[in-house]
C-alpha positions as CSV (number, residue, x, y, z in Angstrom):
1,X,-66.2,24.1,7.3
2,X,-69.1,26.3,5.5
3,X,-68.6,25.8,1.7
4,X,-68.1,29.6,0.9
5,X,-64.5,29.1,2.9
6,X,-63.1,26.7,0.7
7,X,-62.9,29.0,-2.4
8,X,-60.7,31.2,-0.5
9,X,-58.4,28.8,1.3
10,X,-57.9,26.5,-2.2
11,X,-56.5,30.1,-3.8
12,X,-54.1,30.4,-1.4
13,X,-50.5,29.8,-2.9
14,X,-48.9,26.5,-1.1
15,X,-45.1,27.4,-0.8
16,X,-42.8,24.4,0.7
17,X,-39.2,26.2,0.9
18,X,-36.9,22.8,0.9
19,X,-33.1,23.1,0.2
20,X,-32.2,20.2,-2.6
21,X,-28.9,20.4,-1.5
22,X,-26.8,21.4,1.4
23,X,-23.1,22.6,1.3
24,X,-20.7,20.0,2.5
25,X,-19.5,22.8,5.2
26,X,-22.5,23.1,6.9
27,X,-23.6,19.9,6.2
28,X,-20.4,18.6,8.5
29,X,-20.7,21.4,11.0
30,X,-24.9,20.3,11.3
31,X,-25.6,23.9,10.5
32,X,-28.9,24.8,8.5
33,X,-27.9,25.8,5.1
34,X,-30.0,28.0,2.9
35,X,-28.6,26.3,-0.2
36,X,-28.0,29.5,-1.8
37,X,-26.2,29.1,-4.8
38,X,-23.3,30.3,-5.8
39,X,-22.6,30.8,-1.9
40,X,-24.8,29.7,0.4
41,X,-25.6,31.5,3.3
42,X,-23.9,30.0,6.5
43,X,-20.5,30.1,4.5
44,X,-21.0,34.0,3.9
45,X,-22.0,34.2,7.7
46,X,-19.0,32.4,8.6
47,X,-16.0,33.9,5.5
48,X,-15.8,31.3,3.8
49,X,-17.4,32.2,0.5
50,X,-14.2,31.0,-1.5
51,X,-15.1,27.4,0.0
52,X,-18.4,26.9,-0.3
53,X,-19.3,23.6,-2.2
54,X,-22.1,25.3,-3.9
55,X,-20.0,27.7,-5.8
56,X,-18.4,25.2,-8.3
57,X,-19.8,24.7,-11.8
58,X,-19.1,21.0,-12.1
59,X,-21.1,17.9,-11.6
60,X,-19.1,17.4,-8.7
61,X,-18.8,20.7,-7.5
62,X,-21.0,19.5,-4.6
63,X,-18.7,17.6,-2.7
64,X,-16.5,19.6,-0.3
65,X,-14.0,17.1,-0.6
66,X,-13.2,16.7,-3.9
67,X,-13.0,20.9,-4.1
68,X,-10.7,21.0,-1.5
69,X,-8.7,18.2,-4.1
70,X,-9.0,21.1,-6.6
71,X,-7.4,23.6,-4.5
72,X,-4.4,21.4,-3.6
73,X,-4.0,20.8,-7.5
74,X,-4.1,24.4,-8.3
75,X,-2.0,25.4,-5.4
76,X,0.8,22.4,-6.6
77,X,0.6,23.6,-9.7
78,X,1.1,27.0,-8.8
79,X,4.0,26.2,-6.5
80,X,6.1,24.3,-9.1
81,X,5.4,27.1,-11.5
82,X,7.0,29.5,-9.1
83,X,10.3,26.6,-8.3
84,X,10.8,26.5,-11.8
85,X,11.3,30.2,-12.3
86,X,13.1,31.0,-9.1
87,X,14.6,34.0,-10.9
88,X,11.1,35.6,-11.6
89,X,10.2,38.3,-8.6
90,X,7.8,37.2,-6.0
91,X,4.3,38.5,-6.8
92,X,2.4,40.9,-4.8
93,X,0.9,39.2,-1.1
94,X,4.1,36.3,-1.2
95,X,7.5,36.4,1.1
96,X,11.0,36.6,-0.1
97,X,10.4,32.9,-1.4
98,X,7.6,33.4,-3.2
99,X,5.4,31.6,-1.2
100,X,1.7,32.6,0.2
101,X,1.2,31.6,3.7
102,X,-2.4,32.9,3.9
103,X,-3.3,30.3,1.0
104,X,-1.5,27.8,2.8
105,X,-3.2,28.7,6.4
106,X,-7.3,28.6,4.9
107,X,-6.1,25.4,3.1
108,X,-5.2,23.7,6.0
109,X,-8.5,25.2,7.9
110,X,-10.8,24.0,5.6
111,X,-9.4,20.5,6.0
112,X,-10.2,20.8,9.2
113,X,-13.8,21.1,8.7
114,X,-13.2,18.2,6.5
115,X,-15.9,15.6,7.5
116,X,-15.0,12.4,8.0
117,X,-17.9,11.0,5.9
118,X,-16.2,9.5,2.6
119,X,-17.3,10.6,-0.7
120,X,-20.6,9.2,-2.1
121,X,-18.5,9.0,-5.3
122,X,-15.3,8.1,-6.5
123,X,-13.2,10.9,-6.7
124,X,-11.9,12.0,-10.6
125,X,-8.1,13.5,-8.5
126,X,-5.6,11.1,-7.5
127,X,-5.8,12.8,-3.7
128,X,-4.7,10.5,-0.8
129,X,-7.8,8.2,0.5
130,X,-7.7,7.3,4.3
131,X,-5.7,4.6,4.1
132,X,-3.1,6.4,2.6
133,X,-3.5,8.6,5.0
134,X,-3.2,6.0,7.6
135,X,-0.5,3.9,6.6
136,X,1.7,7.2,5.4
137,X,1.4,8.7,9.0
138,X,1.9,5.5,11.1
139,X,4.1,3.8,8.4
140,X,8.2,4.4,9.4
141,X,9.2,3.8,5.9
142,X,7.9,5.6,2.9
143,X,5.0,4.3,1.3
144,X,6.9,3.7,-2.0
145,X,8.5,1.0,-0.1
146,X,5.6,-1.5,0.3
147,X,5.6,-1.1,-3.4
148,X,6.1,-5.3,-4.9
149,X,7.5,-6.5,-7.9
150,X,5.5,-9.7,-8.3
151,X,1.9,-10.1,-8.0
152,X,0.2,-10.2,-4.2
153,X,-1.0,-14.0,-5.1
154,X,2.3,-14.9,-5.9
155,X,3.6,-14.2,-2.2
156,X,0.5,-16.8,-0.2
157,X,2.4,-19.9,1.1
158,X,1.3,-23.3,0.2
159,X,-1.7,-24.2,1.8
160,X,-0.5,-26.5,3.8
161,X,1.4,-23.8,5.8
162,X,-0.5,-21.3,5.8
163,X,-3.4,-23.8,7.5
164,X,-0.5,-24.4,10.3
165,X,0.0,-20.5,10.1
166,X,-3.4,-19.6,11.0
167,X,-4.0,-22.4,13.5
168,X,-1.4,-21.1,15.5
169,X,-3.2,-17.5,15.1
170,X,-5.9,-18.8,16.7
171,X,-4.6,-21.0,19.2
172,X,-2.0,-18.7,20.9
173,X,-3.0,-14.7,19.9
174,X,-6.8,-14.9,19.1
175,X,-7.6,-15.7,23.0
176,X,-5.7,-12.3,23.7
177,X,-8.3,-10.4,21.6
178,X,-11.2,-12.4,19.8
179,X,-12.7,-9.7,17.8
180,X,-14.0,-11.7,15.0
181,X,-15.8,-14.7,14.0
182,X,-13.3,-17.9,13.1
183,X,-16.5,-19.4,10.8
184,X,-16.0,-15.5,9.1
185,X,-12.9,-15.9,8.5
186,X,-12.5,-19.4,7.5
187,X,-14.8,-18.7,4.3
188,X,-12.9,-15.6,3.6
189,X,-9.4,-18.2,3.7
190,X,-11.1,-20.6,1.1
191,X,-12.2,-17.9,-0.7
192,X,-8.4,-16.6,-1.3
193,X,-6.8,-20.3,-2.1
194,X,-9.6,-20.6,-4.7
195,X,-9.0,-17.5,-6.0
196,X,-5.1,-18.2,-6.1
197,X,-5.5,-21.4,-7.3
198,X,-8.1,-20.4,-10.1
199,X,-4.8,-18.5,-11.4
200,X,-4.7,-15.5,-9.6
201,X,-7.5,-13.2,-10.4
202,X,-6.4,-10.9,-8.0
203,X,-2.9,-10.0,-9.0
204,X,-1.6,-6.4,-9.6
205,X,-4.2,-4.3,-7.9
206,X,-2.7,-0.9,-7.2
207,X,-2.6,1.6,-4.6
208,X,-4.6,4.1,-6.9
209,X,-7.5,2.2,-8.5
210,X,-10.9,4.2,-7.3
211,X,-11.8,0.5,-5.0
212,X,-8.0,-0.5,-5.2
213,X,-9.9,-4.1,-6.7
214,X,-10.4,-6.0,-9.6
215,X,-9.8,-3.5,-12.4
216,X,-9.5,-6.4,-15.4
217,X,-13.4,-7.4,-13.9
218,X,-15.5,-5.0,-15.0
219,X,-18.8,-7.0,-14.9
220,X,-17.9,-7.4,-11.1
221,X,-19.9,-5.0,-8.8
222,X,-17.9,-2.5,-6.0
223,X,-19.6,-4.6,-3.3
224,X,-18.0,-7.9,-4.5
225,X,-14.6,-6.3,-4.9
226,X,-14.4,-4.9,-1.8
227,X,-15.8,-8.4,-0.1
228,X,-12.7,-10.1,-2.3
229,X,-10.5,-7.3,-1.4
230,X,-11.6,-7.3,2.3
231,X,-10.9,-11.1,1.9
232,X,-7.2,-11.0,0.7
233,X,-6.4,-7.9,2.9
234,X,-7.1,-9.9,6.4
235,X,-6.1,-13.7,5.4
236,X,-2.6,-11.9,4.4
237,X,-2.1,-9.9,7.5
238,X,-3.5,-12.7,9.8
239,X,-0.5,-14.9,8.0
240,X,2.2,-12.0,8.7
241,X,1.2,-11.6,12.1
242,X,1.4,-15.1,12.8
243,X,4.7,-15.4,11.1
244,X,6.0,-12.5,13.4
245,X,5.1,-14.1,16.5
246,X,7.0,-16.9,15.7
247,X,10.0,-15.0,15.0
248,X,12.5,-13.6,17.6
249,X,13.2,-10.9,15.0
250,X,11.3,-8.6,12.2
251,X,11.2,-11.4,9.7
252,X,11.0,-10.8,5.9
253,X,8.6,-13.3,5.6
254,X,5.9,-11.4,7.5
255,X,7.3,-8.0,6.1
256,X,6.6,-9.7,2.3
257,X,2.9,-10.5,3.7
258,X,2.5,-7.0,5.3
259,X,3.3,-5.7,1.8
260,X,0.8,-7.8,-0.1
261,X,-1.6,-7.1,2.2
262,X,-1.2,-3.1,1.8
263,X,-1.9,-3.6,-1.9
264,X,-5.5,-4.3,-1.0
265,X,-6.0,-1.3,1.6
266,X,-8.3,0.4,-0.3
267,X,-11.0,-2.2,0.3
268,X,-10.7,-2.9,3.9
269,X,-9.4,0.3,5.5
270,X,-12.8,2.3,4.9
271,X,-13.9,5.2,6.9
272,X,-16.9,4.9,9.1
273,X,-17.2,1.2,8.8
274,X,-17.1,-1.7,10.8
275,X,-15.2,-3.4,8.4
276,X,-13.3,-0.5,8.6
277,X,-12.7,-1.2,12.1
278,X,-11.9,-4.8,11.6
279,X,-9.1,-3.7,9.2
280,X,-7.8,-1.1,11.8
281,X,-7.5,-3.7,14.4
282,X,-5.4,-6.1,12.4
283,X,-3.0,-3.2,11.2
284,X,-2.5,-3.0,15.6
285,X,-1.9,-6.3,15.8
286,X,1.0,-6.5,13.4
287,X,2.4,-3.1,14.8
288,X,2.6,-4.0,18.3
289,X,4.6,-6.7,16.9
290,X,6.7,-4.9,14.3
291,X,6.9,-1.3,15.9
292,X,9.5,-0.8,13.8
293,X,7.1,-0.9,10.7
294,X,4.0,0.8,11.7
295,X,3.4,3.2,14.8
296,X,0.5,1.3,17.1
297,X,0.0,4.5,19.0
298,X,-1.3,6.6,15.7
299,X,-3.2,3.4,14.8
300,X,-4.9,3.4,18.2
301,X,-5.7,6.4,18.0
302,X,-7.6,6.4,14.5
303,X,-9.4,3.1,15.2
304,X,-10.9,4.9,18.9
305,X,-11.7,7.6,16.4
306,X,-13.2,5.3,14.2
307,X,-15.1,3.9,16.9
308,X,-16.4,6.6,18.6
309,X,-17.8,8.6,15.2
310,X,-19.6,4.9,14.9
311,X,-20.9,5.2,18.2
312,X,-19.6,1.6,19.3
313,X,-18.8,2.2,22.8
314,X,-22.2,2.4,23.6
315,X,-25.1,0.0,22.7
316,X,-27.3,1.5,19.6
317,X,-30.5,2.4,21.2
318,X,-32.8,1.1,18.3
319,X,-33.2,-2.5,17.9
320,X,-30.7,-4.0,15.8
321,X,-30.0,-7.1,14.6
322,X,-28.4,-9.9,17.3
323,X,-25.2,-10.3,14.9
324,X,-24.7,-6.7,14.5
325,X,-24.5,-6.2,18.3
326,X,-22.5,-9.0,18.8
327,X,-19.8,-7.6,16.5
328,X,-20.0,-4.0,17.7
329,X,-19.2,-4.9,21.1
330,X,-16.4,-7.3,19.9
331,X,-14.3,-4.5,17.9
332,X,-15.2,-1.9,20.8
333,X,-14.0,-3.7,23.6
334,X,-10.9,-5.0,21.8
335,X,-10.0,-1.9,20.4
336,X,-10.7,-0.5,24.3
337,X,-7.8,-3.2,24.9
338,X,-5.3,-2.0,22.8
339,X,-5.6,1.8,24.2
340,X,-5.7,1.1,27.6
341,X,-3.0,-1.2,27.9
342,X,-0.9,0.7,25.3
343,X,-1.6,4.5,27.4
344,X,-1.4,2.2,31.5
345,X,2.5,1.1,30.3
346,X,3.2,4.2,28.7
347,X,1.6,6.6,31.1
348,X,-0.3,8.4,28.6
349,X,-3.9,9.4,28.9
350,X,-6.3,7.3,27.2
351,X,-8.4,7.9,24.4
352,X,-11.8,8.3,25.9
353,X,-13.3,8.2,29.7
354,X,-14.5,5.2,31.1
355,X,-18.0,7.4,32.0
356,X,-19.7,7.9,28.8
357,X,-18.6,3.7,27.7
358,X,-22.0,2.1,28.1
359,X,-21.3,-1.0,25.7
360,X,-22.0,-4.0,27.6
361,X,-19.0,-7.1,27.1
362,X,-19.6,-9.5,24.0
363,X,-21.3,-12.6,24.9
364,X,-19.6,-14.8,21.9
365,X,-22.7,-17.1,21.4
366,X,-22.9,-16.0,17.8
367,X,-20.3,-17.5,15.5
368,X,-18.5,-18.7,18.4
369,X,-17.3,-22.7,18.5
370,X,-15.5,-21.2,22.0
371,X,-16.8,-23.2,24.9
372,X,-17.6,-21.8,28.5
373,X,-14.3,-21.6,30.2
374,X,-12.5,-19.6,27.1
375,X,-15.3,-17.3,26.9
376,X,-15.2,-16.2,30.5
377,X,-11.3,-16.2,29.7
378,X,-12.3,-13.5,26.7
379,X,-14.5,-11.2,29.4
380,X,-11.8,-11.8,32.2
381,X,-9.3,-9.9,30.5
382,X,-11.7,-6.7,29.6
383,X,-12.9,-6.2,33.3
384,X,-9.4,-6.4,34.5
385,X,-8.2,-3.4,32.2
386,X,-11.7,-1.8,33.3
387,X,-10.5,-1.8,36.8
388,X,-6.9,-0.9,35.9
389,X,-8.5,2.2,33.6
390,X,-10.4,2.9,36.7
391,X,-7.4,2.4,39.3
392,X,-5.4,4.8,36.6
393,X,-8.0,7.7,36.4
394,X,-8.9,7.5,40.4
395,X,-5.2,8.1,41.5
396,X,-4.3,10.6,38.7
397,X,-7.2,12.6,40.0
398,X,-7.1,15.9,41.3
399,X,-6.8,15.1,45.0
400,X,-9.1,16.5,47.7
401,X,-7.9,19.7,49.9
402,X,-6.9,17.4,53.1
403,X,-6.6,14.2,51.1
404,X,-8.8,12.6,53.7
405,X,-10.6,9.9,51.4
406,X,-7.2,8.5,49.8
407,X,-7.8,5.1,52.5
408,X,-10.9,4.6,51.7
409,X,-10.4,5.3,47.7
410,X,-7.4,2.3,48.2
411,X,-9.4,-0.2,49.8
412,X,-12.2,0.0,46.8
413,X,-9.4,-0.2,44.4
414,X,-7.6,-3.3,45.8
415,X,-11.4,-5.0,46.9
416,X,-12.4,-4.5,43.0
417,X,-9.0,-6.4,42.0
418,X,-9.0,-8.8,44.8
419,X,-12.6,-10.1,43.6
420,X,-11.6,-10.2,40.0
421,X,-8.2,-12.1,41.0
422,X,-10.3,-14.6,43.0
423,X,-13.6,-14.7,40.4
424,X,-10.8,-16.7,37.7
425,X,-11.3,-19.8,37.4
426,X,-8.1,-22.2,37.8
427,X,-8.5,-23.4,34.2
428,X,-7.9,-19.9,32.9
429,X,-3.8,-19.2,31.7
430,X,-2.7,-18.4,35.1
431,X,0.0,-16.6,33.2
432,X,-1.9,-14.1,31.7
433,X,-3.8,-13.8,35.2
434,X,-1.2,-13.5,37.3
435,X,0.3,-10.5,34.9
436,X,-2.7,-8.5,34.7
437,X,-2.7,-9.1,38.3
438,X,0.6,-7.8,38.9
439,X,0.1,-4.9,36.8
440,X,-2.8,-4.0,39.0
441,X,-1.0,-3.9,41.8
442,X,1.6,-1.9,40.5
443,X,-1.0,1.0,39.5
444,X,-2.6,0.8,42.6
445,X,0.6,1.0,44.9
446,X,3.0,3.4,43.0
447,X,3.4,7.2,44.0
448,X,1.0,8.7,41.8
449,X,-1.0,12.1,41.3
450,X,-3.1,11.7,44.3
451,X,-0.3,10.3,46.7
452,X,2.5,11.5,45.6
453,X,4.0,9.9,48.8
454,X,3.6,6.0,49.7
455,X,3.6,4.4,52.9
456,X,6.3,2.3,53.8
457,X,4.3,-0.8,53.8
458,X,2.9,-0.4,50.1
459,X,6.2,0.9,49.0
460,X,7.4,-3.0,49.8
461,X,4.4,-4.1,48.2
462,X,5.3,-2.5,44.9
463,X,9.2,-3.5,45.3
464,X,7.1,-7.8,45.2
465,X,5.0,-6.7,42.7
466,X,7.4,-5.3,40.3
467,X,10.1,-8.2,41.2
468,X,6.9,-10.9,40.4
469,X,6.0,-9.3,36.9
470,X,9.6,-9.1,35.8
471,X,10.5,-12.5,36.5
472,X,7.2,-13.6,34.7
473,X,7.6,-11.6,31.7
474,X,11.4,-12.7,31.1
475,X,9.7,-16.7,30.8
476,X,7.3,-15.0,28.5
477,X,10.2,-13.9,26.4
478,X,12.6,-16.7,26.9
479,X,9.5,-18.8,25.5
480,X,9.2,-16.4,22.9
481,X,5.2,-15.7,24.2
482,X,5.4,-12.3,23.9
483,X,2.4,-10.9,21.2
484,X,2.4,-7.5,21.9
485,X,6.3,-6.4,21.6
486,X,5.8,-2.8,21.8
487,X,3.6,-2.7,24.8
488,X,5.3,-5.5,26.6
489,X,8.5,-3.2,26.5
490,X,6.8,0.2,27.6
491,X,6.3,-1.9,30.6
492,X,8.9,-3.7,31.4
493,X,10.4,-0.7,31.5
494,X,8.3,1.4,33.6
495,X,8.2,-1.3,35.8
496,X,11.7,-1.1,36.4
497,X,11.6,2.7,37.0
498,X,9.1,1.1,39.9
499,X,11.2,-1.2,41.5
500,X,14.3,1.0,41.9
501,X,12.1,4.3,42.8
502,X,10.7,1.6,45.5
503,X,14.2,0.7,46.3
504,X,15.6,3.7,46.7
505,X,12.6,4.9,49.5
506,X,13.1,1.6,51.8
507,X,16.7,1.9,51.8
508,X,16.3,5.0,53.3
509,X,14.4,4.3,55.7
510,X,13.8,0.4,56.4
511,X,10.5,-0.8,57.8
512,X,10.9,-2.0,61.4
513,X,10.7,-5.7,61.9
514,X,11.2,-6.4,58.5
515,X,13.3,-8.6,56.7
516,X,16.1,-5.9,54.7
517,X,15.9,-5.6,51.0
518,X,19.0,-7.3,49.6
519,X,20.8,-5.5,46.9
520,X,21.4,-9.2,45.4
521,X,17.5,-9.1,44.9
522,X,17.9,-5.5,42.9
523,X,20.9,-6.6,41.3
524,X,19.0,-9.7,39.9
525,X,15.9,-8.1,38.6
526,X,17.6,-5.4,37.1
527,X,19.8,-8.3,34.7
528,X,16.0,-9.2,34.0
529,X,14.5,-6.2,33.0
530,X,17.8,-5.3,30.9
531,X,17.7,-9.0,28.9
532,X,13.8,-8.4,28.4
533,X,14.7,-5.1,27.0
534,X,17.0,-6.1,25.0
535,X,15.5,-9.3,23.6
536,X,12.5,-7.2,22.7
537,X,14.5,-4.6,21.1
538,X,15.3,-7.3,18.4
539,X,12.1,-6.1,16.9
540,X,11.6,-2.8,17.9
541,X,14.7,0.0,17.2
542,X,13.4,2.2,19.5
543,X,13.7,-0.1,22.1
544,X,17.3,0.1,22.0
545,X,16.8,3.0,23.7
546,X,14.9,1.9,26.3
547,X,17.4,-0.5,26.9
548,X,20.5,1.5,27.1
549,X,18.5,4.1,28.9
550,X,17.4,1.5,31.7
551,X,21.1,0.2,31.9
552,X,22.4,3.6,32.1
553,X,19.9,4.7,34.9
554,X,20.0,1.4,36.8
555,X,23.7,1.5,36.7
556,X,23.7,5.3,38.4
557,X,21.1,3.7,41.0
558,X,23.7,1.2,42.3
559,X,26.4,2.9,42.3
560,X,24.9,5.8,44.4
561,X,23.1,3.5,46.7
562,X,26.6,1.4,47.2
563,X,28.6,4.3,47.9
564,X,26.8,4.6,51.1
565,X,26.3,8.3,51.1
566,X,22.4,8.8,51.7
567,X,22.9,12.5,52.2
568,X,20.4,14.2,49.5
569,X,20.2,11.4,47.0
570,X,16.8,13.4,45.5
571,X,19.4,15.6,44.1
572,X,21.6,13.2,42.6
573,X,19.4,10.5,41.4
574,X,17.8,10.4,37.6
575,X,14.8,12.1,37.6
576,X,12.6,9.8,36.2
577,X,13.5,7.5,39.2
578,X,12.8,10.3,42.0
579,X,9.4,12.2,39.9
580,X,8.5,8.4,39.0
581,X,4.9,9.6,39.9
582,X,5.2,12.4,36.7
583,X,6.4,9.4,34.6
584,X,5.2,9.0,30.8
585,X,6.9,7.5,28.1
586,X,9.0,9.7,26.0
587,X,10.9,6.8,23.9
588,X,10.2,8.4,20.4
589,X,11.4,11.4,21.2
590,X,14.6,10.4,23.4
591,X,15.1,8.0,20.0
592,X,15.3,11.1,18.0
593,X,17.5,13.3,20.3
594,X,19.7,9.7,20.0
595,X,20.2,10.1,16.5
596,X,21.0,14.0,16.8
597,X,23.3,14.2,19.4
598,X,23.8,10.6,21.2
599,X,23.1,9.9,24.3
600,X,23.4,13.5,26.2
601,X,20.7,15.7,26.6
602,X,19.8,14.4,29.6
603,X,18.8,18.1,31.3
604,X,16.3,18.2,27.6
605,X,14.6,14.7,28.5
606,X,14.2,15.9,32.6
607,X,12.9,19.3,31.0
608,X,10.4,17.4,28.4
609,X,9.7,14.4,31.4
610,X,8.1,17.9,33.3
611,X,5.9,18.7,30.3
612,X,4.7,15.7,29.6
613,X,4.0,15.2,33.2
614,X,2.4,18.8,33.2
615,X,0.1,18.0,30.0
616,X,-1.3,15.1,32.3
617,X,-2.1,16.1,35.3
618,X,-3.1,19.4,34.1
């Protein structure tokens, strides 16, 4: 470069255009944003100049979500202004009621575009955090009712039992779903009986502190709160759920627990964590066994969210740290568990397709004192709901113009299943085994999307099967072995929709040369599922319904097939026994037409079994 060129080039202006600051909107949406100020550009592009982040005046005018806060206070304010002078005439844009539905309507977009990303500060408002927002929408009671009149501390149970407590967490319902370390949590269980014994420093937290922690502890930093919070939230849930599974009923006990443990939300239901995670998975565990307290379906739901925005159901392609990927995999495949089994017995559609999963199974060498046999236990019971999921999503698939490959599509099915059954090893529980096992079957036999119709032969196959996996889950409850109340009764009963839709096919038309279904056999299984369903409804309300409902629709069975007139029994029969291929569960909202109107309605239910079945397969 000749020196009479450098002049030139140094008097060139350098001009770096960098935005300092990007709106929250388009910041969410990934959209390049100007940074224009009071509006920035991609919000005027888009209309939503009123919203933009940019626009506000205050220190904190930045954050999208603590504007939107400012809206709601201004529109409640507004609103109870107008209810307070009801006399006053509605102003100019409101209806007859003075209210403004086009306010109303952008509010609720913009929340929409809310990102899920939590603030990078705490909030000045008192608006709802996500685990209010959690426990209000899967809570069946109004949050003021967790409320407690004696400090959290107060409620722990002597050391001694809580010890026996959690040993019997670990023994009987950790095996189910291992998705944390025991070393972990020991250290966070001597951290809360030091703390309790030291006299409490945790008492009172409320739901509204900023970190819901430690208030009187100011020289204490966020992290630490939230690590004791974290600490007091999961040994206190891990107690209630324990307590609950030794109970035949909701217990008060464990309800008390639950309540202490909801004061400390605020430090262990965070979003975008894996703590967060954790926290969510806990909250599952005690609804499946209290589904009268908290909905496990909306729970599910949020923790796959949770896990997908973090990206754990597939392995992080940079290098991370052996730990890290050890506990990723953990929380994703047993949060996996939960939504597969939960939408398999409730013939929902799952959360997310088996395709895009590319997490590889845990390993549990890290922080694991489990020895070889319980580990393969652990991985046994995720490949078995992989090839259930897959079983689920093969049948329910659109089916091919001439059908031709349905054979073929069977025989992989039942191979996959077959090898798994025969890959256990004979110290594994049998019992769990032989359920899963079962419940295979059952999914790969039934009259489904694909074949609507089944052949004789399988038809008798699923009439074993379901007889086998009722008789095994009444021990289960008779032993009071049942963990997962909610789900255990979503299939019980579906599988006694499958034994009398199997029934009613062979007694039309017996197989040759085979031995005649007895209707002592039906008669039998049908006092089985009934007592399960009953016995189960001890902790579940809406499983009254499923109760009554399967009585009542068992009952009609019998008595049509006994009255020996097999002339156009498709007509006569209930429909969720002759469309049992369509079937999903509708208990919540059967429950709720209960409560209105008893138990009629049953052209409403065939007419809502239709959509549902409709909204599946479409």
């Amino acid at each position: 470069m000749s020196q009479a060129a450098t002049p030139r080039r140094c008097g060139v202006p350098l001009r770096i255009s960098q935005v300092f600051s990007a709106c929250s909107f388009c910041k969410a949406r990934k959209i390049k944003c100007d940074g224009a100020a009071p509006i920035c550009g991609g919000c005027t592009k888009f209309g939503r100049g009123s919203t933009c982040s940019l626009a506000s005046k205050s220190s904190h005018g930045r954050d999208y979500t603590t504007h939107l806060q400012a809206k709601i206070k201004r529109l409640q304010s507004e609103l109870h202004h107008r209810g307070t002078d009801s006399s006053s005439p509605s102003p100019p844009g409101c209806d007859d009621h003075g209210r403004q539905p086009s306010m109303i309507d952008n509010l609720i977009a913009e929340i929409g575009a809310l990102p899920i990303l939590a603030a990078s500060y705490a909030s000045s408002f008192d608006g709802p955090s996500l685990s209010t927002v959690v426990l209000a929408a899967a809570s069946k009671s109004p949050l003021s009712s967790l409320a407690l009149s004696c400090s959290p501390v107060d409620l722990l149970p002597k050391q001694n039992t809580a010890l026996k407590l959690v040993q019997h967490y670990i023994t009987h319902i950790y095996p189910r779903l291992p998705f944390f370390s025991i070393q972990g949590f020991w250290a966070q269980f001597n951290h809360v009986y030091t703390a309790a014994l030291a006299g409490g420093s945790m008492d009172s937290p409320t739901y509204e502190a900023a970190n819901g922690l430690l208030q009187e502890m100011p020289e204490v930093n966020n992290r630490v709160r939230l690590s004791q919070g974290t600490s007091f939230f999961t040994v206190l849930l891990v107690l209630a759920i324990s307590t609950s599974s030794l109970s035949r009923s909701t217990a008060d006990p464990a309800k008390r627990l639950f309540h202490a443990a909801m004061m400390f939300r605020e430090a262990a239901i965070l979003p975008n964590t894996i703590g967060g995670v954790q926290s969510i998975l806990f909250l599952i565990q005690f609804a499946t066994l209290n589904p009268s307290i908290l909905d496990a379906w909306y729970l599910i739901g949020v923790g796959m969210r949770n896990c997908v925005d973090l990206g754990l159901h597939q392995d992080p392609s940079e290098s991370v740290s052996p730990s890290l990927l050890e506990t990723r995999r953990r929380l994703w495949w047993s949060m996996y568990s939960f939504d597969r089994s939960m939408s398999l017995g409730c013939g929902r559609p799952t959360e997310i397709a088996d395709a895009v999963i590319t997490a590889r199974l845990p390993a549990f060498k890290i922080e694991s004192s489990a020895t070889e046999i319980e580990v393969e236990g652990y991985l046994q019971r995720y490949r078995v709901l992989r090839i259930q999921s897959l079983i689920y999503d093969r049948l329910n698939s659109i089916p091919n113009q001439n059908n031709t490959d349905s054979e073929d599509v069977i025989a992989e099915l039942r191979s996959k299943l077959t090898a798994w059954r025969e890959d256990n090893s004979p110290l594994h529980s049998q019992t769990l085994v032989d359920s899963e096992w079962l419940m295979g079957k059952m999914l790969l036999l039934r009259p489904c999307r694909r074949i609507p119709e089944r052949s004789r032969t399988e038809l008798a196959e699923l009439w074993e099967s379901a007889l086998g996996f009722t008789a095994l889950y009444r021990q289960l409850v008779e032993s009071n072995s049942i963990f997962y109340v909610q789900i255990a009764s979503e299939k019980v009963y579906w599988t006694g929709l499958a034994m009398l839709h199997s029934y009613w096919k062979l007694r039309e038309t017996p197989i040759p040369e085979t031995p005649s279904i007895r209707p002592v056999d039906l008669w039998m299984a049908i006092q089985d599922v009934a007592f399960i369903l009953r016995a189960l409804s001890e902790r579940w309300d809406d499983g009254k319904t499923l109760a009554t409902e399967f009585e009542a629709t068992s009952g009609r069975v019998v008595a049509l097939m006994e009255a020996g007139d097999a002339s156009d029994l498709a007509t006569k029969l209930p429909v969720e026994v002759v469309k049992f291929q369509g079937y999903a569960s509708l208990t919540s909202i059967r429950t709720s037409a209960t409560l209105v109107c008893g138990m009629g309605g049953a052209e409403a239910d065939d007419e809502l079994q239709g959509l549902i079945s409709e909204m599946i397969s479409g």
